[in-house]
MARKEMAR-986236 format. One line per field, with one value per residue (C-alpha): residue in three letters; z, x, y. Coordinates in nm, 4 decimals, decimal comma, padded with zeros to 6 digits. Layout:
<zabas>
marse = c(ALA | ...)
pz = c(Z | ...)
px = c(X | ...)
py = c(Y | ...)
</zabas>
This chain:
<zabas>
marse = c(UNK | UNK | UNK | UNK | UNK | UNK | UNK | UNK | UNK | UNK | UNK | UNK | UNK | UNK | UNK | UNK | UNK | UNK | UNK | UNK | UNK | UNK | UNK | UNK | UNK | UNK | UNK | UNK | UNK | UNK | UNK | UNK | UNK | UNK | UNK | UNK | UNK | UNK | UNK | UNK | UNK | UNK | UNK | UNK | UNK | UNK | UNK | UNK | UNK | UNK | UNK | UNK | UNK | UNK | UNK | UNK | UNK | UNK | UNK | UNK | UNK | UNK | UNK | UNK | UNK | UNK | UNK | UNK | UNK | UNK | UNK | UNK | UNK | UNK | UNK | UNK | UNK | UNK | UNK | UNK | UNK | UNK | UNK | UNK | UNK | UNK | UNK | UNK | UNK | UNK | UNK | UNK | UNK | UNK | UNK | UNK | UNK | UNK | UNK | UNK | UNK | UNK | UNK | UNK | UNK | UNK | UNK | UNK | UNK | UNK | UNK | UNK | UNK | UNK | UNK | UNK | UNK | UNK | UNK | UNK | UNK | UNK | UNK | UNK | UNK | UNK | UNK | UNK | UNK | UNK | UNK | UNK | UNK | UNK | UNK | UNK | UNK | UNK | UNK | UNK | UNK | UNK | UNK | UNK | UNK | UNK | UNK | UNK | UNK | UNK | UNK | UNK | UNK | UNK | UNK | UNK | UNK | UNK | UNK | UNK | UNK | UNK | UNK | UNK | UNK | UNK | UNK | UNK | UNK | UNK | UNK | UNK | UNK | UNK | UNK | UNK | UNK | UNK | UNK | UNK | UNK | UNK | UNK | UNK | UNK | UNK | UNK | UNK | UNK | UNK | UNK | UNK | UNK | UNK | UNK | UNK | UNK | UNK | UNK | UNK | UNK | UNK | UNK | UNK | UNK | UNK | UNK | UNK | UNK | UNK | UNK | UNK | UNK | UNK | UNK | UNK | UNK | UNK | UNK | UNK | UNK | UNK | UNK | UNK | UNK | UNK | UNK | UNK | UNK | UNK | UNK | UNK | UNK | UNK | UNK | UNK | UNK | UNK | UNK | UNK | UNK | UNK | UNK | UNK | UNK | UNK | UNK | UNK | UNK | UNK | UNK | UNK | UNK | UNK | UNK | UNK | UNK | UNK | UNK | UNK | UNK | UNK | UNK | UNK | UNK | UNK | UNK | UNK | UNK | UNK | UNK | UNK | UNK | UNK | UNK | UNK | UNK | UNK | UNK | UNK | UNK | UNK | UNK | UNK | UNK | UNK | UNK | UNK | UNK | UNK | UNK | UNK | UNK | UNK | UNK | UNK | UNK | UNK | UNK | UNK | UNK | UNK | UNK | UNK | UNK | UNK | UNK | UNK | UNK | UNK | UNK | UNK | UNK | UNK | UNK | UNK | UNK | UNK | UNK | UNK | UNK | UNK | UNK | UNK | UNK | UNK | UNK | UNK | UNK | UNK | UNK | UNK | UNK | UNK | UNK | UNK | UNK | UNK | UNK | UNK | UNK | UNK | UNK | UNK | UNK | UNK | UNK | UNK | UNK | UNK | UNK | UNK | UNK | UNK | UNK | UNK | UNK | UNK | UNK | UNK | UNK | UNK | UNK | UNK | UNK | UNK | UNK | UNK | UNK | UNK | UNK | UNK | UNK | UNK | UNK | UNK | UNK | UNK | UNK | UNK | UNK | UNK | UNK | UNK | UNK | UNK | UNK | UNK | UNK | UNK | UNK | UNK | UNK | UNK | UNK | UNK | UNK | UNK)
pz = c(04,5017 | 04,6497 | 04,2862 | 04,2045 | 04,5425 | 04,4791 | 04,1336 | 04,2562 | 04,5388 | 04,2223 | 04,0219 | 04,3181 | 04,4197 | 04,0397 | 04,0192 | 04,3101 | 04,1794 | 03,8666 | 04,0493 | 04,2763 | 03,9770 | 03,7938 | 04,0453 | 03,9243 | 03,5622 | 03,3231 | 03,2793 | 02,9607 | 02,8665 | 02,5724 | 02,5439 | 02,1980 | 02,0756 | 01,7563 | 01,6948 | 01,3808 | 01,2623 | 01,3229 | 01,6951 | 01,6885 | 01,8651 | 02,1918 | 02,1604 | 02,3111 | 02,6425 | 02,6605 | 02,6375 | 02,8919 | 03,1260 | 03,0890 | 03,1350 | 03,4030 | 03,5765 | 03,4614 | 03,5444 | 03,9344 | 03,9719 | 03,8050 | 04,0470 | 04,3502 | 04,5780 | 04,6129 | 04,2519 | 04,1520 | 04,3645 | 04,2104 | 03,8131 | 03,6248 | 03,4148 | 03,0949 | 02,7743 | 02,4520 | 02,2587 | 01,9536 | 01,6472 | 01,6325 | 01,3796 | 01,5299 | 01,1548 | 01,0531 | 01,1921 | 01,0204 | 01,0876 | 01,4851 | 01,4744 | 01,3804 | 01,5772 | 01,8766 | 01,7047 | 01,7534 | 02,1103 | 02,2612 | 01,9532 | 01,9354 | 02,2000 | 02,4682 | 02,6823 | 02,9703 | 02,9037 | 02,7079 | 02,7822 | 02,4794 | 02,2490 | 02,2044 | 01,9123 | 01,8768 | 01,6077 | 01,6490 | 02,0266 | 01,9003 | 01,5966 | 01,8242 | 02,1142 | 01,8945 | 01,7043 | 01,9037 | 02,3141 | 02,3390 | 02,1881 | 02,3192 | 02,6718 | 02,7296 | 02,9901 | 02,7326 | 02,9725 | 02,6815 | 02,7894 | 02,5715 | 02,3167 | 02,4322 | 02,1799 | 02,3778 | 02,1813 | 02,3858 | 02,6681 | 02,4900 | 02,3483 | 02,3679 | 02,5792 | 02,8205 | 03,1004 | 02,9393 | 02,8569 | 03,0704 | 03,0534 | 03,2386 | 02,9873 | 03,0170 | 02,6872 | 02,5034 | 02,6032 | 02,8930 | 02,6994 | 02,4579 | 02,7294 | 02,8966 | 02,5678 | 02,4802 | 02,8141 | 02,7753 | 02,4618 | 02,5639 | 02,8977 | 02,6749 | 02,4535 | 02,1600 | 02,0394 | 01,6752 | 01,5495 | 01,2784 | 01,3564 | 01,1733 | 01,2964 | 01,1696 | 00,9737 | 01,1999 | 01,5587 | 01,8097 | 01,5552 | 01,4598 | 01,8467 | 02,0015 | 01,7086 | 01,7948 | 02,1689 | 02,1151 | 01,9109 | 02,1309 | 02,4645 | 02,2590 | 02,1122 | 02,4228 | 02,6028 | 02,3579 | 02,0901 | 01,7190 | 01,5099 | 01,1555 | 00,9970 | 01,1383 | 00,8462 | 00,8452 | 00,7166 | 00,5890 | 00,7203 | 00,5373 | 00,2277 | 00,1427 | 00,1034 | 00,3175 | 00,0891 | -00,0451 | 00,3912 | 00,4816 | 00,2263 | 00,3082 | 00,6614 | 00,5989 | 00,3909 | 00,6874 | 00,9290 | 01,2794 | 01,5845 | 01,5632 | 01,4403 | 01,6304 | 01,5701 | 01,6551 | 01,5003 | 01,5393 | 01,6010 | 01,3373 | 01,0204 | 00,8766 | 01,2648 | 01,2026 | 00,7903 | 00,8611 | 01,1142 | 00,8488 | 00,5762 | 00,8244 | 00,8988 | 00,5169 | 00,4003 | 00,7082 | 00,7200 | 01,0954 | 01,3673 | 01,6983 | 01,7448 | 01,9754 | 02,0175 | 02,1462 | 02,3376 | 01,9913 | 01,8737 | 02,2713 | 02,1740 | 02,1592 | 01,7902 | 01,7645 | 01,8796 | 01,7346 | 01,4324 | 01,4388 | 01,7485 | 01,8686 | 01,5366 | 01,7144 | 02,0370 | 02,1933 | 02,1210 | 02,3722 | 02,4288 | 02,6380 | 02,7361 | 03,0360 | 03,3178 | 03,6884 | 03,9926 | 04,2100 | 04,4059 | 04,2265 | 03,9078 | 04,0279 | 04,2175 | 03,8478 | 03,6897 | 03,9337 | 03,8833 | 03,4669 | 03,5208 | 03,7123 | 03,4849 | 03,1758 | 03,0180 | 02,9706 | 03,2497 | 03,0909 | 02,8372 | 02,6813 | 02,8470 | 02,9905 | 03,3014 | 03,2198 | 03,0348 | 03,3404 | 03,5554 | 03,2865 | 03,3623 | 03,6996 | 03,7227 | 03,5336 | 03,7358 | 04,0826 | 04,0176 | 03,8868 | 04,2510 | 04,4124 | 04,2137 | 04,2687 | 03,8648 | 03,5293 | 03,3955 | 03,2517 | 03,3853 | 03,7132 | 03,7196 | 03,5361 | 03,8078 | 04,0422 | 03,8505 | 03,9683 | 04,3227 | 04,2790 | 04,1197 | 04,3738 | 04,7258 | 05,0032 | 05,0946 | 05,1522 | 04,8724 | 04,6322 | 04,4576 | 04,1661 | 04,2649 | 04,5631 | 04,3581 | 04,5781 | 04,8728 | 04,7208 | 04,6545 | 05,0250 | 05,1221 | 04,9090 | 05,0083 | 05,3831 | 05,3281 | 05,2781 | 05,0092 | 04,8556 | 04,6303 | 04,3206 | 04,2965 | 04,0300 | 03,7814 | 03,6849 | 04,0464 | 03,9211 | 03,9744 | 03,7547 | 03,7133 | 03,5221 | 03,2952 | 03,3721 | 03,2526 | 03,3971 | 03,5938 | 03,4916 | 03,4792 | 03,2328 | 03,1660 | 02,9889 | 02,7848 | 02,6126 | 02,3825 | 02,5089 | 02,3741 | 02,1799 | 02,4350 | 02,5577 | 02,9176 | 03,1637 | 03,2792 | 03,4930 | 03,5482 | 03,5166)
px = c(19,0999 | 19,1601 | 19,1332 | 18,8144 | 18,6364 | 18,7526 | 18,5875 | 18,2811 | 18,2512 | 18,3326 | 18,0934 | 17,8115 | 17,9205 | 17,8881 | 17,4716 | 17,4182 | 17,4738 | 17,3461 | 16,9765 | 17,0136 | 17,0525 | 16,7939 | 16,5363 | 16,5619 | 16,4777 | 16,5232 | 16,2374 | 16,2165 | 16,0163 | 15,9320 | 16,0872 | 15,8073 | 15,8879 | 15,9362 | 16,2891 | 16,2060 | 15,9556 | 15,7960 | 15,9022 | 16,2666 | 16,3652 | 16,2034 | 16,2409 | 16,5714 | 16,5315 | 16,2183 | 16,4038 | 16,6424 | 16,3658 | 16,2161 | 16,5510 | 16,6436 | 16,3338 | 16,4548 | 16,8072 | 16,7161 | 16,4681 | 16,6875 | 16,8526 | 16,6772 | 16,5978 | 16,2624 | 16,1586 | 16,0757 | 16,3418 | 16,6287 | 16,5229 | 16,7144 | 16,4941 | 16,6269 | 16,5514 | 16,4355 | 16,3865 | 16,1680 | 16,0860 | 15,7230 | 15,8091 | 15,5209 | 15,3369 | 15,3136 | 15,0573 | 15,1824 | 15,5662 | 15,4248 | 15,2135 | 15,5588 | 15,7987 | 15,5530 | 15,5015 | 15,8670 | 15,8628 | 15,6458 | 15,6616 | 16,0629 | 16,2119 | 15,9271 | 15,9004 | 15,6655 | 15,5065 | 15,5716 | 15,6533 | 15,4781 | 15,3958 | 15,4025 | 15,1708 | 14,7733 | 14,7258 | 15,0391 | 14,9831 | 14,6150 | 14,7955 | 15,0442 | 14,7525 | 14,4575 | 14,6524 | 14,8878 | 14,8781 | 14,5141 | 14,5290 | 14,8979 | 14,7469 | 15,0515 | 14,9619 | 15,0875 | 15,1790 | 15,2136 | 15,3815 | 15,2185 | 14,9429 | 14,7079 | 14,3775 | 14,0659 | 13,9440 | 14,1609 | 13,9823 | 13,7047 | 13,9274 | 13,8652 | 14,1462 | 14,1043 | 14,1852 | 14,5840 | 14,5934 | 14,7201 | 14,8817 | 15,0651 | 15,0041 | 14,6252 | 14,3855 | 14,4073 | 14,0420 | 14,1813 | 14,4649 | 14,2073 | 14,0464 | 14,4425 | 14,5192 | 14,1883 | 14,1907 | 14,5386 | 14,4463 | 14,1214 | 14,3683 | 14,5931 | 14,3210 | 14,3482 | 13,9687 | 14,0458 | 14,2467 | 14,2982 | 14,3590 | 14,6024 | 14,6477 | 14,8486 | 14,6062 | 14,5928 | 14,3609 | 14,6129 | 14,5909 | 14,1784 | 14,1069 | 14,2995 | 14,1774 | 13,7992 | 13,8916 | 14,0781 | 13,7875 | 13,4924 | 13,6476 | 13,7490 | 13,4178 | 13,2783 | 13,5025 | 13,3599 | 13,6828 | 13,6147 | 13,8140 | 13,8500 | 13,9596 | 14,0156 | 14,2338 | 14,4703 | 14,8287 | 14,9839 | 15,3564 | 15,6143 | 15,5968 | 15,8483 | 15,6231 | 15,2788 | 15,2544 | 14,9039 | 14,7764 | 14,9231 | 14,7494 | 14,4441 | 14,4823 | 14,6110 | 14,2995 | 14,0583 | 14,2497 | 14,3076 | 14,4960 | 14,7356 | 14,7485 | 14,7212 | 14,9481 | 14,8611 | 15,1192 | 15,4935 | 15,7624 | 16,0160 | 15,7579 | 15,4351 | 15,3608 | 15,7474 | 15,6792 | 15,3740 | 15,5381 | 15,7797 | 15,5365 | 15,3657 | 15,7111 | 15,7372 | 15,5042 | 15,4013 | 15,0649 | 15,1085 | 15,3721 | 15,1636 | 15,1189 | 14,9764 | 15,1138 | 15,0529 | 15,2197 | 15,3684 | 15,5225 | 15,7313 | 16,1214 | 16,4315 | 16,4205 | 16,1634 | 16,4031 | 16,6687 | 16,4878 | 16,3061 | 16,4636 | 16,3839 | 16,1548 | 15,9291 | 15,9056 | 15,5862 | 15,4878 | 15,2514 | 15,2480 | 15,1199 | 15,2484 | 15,1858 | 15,4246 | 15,3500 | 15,5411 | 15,5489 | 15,8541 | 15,8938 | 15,9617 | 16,2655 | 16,3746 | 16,3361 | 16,5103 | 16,8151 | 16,8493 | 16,8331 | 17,0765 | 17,3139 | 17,2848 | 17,3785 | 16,9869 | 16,7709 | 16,4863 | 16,3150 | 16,2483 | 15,8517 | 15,7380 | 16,0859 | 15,9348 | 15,6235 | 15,8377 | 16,0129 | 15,6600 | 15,5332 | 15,8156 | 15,7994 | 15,4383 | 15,5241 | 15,7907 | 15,6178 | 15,2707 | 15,4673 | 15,6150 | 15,3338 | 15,1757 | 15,5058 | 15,4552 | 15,6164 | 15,2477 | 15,0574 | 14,6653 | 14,8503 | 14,9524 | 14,7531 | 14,5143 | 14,7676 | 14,8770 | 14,5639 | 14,6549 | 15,0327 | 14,9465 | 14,7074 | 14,6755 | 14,6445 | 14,9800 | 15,3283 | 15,3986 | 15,6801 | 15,9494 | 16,1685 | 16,4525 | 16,2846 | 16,1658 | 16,3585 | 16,2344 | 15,8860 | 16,0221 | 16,0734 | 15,7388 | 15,5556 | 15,7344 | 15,7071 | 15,2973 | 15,2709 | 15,0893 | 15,2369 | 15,0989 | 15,3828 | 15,4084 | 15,6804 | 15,8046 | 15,4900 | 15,2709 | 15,0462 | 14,7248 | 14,5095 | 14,1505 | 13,9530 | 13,9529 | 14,3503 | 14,4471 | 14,6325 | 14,4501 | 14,7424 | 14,8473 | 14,9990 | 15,2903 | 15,2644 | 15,5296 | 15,6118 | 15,8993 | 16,0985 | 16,4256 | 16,4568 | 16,3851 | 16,1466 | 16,0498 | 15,7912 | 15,6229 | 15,2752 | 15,0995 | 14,7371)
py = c(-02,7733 | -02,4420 | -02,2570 | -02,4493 | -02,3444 | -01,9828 | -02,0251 | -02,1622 | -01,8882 | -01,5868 | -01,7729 | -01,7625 | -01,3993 | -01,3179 | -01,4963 | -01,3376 | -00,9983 | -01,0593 | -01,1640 | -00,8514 | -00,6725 | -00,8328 | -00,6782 | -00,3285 | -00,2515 | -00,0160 | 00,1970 | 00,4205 | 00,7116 | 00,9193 | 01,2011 | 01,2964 | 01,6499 | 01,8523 | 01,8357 | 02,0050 | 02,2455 | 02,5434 | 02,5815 | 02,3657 | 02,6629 | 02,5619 | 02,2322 | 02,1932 | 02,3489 | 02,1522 | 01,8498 | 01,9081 | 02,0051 | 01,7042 | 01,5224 | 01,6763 | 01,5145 | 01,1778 | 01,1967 | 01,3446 | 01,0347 | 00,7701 | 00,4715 | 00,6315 | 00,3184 | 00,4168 | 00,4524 | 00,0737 | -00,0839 | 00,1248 | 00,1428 | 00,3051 | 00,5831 | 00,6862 | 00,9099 | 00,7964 | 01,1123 | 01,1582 | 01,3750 | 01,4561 | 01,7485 | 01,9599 | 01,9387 | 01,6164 | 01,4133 | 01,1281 | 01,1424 | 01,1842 | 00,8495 | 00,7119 | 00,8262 | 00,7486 | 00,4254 | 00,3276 | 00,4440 | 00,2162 | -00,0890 | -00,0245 | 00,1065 | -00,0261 | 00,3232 | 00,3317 | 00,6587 | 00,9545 | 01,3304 | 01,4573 | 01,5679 | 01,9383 | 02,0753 | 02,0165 | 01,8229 | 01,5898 | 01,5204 | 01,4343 | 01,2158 | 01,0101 | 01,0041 | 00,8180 | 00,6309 | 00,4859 | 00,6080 | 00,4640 | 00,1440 | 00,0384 | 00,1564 | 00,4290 | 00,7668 | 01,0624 | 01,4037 | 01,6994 | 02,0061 | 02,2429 | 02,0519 | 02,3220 | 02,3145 | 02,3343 | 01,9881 | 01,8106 | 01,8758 | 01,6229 | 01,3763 | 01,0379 | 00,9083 | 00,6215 | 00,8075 | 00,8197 | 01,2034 | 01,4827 | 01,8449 | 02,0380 | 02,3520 | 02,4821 | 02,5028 | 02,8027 | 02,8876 | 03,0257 | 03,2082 | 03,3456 | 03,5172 | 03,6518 | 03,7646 | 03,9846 | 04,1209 | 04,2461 | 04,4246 | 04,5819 | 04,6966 | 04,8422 | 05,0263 | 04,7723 | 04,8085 | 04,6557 | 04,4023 | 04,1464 | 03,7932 | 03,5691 | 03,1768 | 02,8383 | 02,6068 | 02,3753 | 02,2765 | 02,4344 | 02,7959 | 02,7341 | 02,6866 | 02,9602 | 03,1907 | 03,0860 | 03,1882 | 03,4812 | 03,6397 | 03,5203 | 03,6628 | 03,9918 | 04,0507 | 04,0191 | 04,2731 | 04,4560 | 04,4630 | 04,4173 | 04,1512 | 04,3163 | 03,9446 | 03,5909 | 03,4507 | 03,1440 | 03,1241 | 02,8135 | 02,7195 | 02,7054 | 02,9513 | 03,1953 | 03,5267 | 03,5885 | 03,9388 | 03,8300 | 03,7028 | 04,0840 | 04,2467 | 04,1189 | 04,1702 | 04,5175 | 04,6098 | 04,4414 | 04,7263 | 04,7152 | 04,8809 | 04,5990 | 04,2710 | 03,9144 | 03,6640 | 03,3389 | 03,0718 | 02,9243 | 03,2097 | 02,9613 | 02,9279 | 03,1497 | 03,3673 | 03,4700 | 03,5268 | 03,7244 | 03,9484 | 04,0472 | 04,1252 | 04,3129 | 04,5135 | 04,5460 | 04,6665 | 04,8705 | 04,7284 | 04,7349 | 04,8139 | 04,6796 | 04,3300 | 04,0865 | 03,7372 | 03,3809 | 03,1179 | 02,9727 | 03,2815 | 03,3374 | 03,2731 | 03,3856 | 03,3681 | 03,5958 | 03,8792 | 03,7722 | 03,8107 | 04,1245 | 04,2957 | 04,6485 | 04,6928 | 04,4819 | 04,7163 | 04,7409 | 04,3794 | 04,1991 | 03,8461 | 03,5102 | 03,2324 | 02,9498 | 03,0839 | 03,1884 | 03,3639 | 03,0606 | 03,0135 | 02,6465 | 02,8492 | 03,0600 | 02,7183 | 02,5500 | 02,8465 | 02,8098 | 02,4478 | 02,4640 | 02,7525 | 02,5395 | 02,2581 | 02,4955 | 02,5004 | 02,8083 | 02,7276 | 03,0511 | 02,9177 | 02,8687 | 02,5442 | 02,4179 | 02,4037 | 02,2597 | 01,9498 | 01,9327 | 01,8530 | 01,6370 | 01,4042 | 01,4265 | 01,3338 | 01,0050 | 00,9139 | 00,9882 | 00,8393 | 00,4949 | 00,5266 | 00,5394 | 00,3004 | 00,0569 | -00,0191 | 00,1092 | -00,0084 | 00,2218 | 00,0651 | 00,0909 | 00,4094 | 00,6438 | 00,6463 | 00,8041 | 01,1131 | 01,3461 | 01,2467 | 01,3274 | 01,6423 | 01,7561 | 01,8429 | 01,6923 | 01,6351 | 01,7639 | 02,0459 | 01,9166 | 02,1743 | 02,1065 | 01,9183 | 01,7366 | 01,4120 | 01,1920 | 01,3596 | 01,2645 | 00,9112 | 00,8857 | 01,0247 | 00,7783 | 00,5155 | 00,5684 | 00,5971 | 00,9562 | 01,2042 | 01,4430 | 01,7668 | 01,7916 | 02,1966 | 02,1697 | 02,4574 | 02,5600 | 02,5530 | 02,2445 | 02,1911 | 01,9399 | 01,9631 | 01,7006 | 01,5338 | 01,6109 | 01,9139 | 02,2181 | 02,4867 | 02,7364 | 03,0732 | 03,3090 | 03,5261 | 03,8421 | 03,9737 | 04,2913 | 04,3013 | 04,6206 | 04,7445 | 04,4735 | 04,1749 | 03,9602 | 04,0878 | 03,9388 | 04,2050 | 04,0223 | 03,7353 | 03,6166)
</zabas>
C-alpha cells in the first residue's frame, strides 16, 4: 500500500509539473538573413546580435509567463526573391515562428514581406532592408526597421563628397531596388549641392570581369567613383577593375560595401576611401559593443547592432502586449520604441520586462539610439568611414 501511495503522490507531483510547465510556451522567431550572397560577410555578426537579444529575454518570468524564446535561423540569400519567399515560407508554415528579425536586402525583405508576412499576419523588423519604397509598402501595419531609408543616406553621402571637394563623380549600383533607390538619392541630393554625376550605371552580381561597366565609367570621368552595391559580389568586382585599370583611385561607398572583407581585399590600395553606414555615438552603442565583445562577436560590425534592436523590439512589445500574436502586438512596437518612458540600454531587457510588467513605459534606446517615426521606420544616424592605412576607421557621425 505504501509503494502504491508513493506512486500515486510521484505520479501527481509529476501532472503537476507537467501543467505548470504547460503554462509557458515556446515562442520562436525568425532569425531571416542572407546566409549567402553578396554580403555573407555580415551576416554572421548580425545573427548573433540578434541572438543575443533572444537568449537575454528567454525564460525571464515576465516575458509570457516564463517562455522560452528561441532562434530559427534562415537563408534569404540576399538575391533571390524567390529562395526568400521560401525560406520565410517555412518559418512561419514549418517551423511556426512568431515574428521575424529580417530580412536584410531590398528586394528580398519586400519578397518574403508581400508574399508571405502580410497574408500569414507576421510583424517583420529588418535590420538593414533600407530602399526608400519601403517606406510605401503595403504592409498591414506588420513592417518595421531599425536601419533608416537610404534617402537619408543619399543625402550623408553627397554631403560628404561636396565637404571633401568631390565636385564629379560616376555612379555605379546593384540591379536591384535597394542599388536603383539609393542611386536615385545619391544623385538627386548631389546635384543639388551642386555636384555633377558623370554616369548612373548598374552592375549585375555575380560575373567574373566588370572590364566593359569600368570602361564605361572610366570614359564618363569623374573625381572618384561611387560605389553603391555588396562589398562580397559586383561593388567588390568593380572596385578592382577600377584598381586595374586605373580608371580611378578615389572612391565613395555605401552601407552595402562597409566590411571587413572589403579591406581584406583591397587593403591600403584602397586608402582614402569614404564611406556610410547606419551607426551613431550613443552610449547604448559602446554598451552593445562591450557586451558582443564579451560574448566573443564583433558588435562593430555593419548592422549588428541594429539586428540586435530588431529583436528586442519583438520580444518587448509581445510583453507588453502579454501575447506571442502578431494582431496583438504589432500595435505596441512604436510605443516600445519611443519615448515616454524609462530609457532602455542593451542588456537591460529584463529590466524592461519588469517595468512593463509592474505598469510602466519604457523608451527602448538599444544599440543603435532608436527612434521610430511612421509608418515605423528608423529616424537614424550615420557613420562615416574613411579607409586609412589600410582599415576601416569611423571617423564622424551624421
Amino acid at each position: 500500500m505504501k509503494n502504491l501511495l508513493l506512486a500515486t503522490a510521484s505520479t501527481a507531483l509529476m501532472a503537476s509539473g507537467a501543467m505548470a510547465a504547460g503554462h509557458a510556451e515556446e515562442v520562436k522567431i525568425g532569425v531571416l538573413l542572407s546566409f549567402t550572397g553578396p554580403i555573407e560577410s555580415l551576416t554572421p555578426a548580425m545573427a548573433a546580435g540578434a541572438e543575443m537579444a533572444i537568449a537575454e529575454v528567454s525564460g525571464n518570468e515576465n516575458f509570457l509567463g516564463g517562455s522560452t524564446a528561441v532562434p530559427v535561423r534562415a537563408d534569404a540569400t540576399c538575391v533571390d526573391a524567390s529562395a526568400a519567399t521560401a525560406a520565410a515560407e517555412r518559418l512561419i508554415t514549418g517551423d511556426g515562428v512568431k515574428g521575424i528579425m529580417g530580412a536584410d536586402c531590398s528586394g528580398v525583405t519586400t519578397a518574403a514581406l508581400s508574399n508571405v508576412a502580410v497574408p500569414n499576419g507576421i510583424v517583420m523588423i529588418s535590420p538593414s532592408a533600407t530602399s526608400p519604397a519601403l517606406t510605401t509598402v503595403d504592409d498591414a501595419g506588420l513592417f518595421f526597421r531599425t536601419a533608416p531609408s537610404d534617402a537619408r543616406q543619399g543625402e550623408v553621402l553627397a554631403e560628404i563628397m561636396i565637404e571633401k571637394g568631390i565636385e564629379e563623380a560616376a555612379v555605379t549600383y546593384t540591379n536591384n531596388d535597394y542599388g536603383k533607390g539609393f542611386a536615385d538619392a545619391f544623385q538627386a541630393a548631389y546635384e543639388a549641392a551642386g555636384g555633377t554625376v558623370t554616369l548612373s550605371t548598374a552592375h549585375e552580381d555575380g560575373k567574373a570581369d566588370y572590364s566593359a561597366e569600368v570602361g564605361a565609367l572610366a570614359s564618363a570621368g569623374g573625381d572618384a567613383l561611387v560605389v553603391l552595391g555588396y562589398v562580397d559580389q559586383g561593388g567588390a568586382g568593380v572596385i578592382q577593375g577600377a584598381l586595374d585599370t586605373g580608371a580611378f583611385d578615389t572612391f565613395a561607398l555605401g552601407d552595402g560595401m562597409i566590411g571587413d572583407s572589403l579591406t581584406d581585399r583591397f587593403g591600403s590600395d584602397i586608402d582614402g576611401t569614404i564611406g556610410t553606414a547606419p551607426g551613431s555615438d550613443s552610449d547604448g552603442g559602446a554598451v552593445f559593443g562591450e557586451l558582443a565583445s564579451a560574448a566573443g562577436i564583433d558588435g562593430t560590425s555593419v548592422y549588428a547592432g541594429e539586428s540586435y534592436d530588431a529583436a528586442a523590439l519583438i520580444l518587448l512589445a509581445m510583453a507588453a502586449s502579454g501575447s506571442s500574436d502578431a494582431a496583438d502586438y504589432k500595435g505596441e512596437i512604436m510605443g516600445i520604441a519611443n519615448a515616454p518612458g524609462e530609457p532602455i540600454m542593451p542588456g537591460e531587457l529584463a529590466k524592461a520586462l519588469q517595468i512593463i510588467a509592474d505598469g510602466g513605459e519604457v523608451d527602448y534606446v538599444g544599440a543603435s539610439a532608436v527612434e521610430l517615426v511612421e509608418p515605423g521606420e528608423a529616424a537614424g544616424s550615420y557613420s562615416e568611414f574613411l579607409v586609412d592605412g589600410g582599415a576601416l576607421t569611423v571617423v564622424g557621425y551624421r
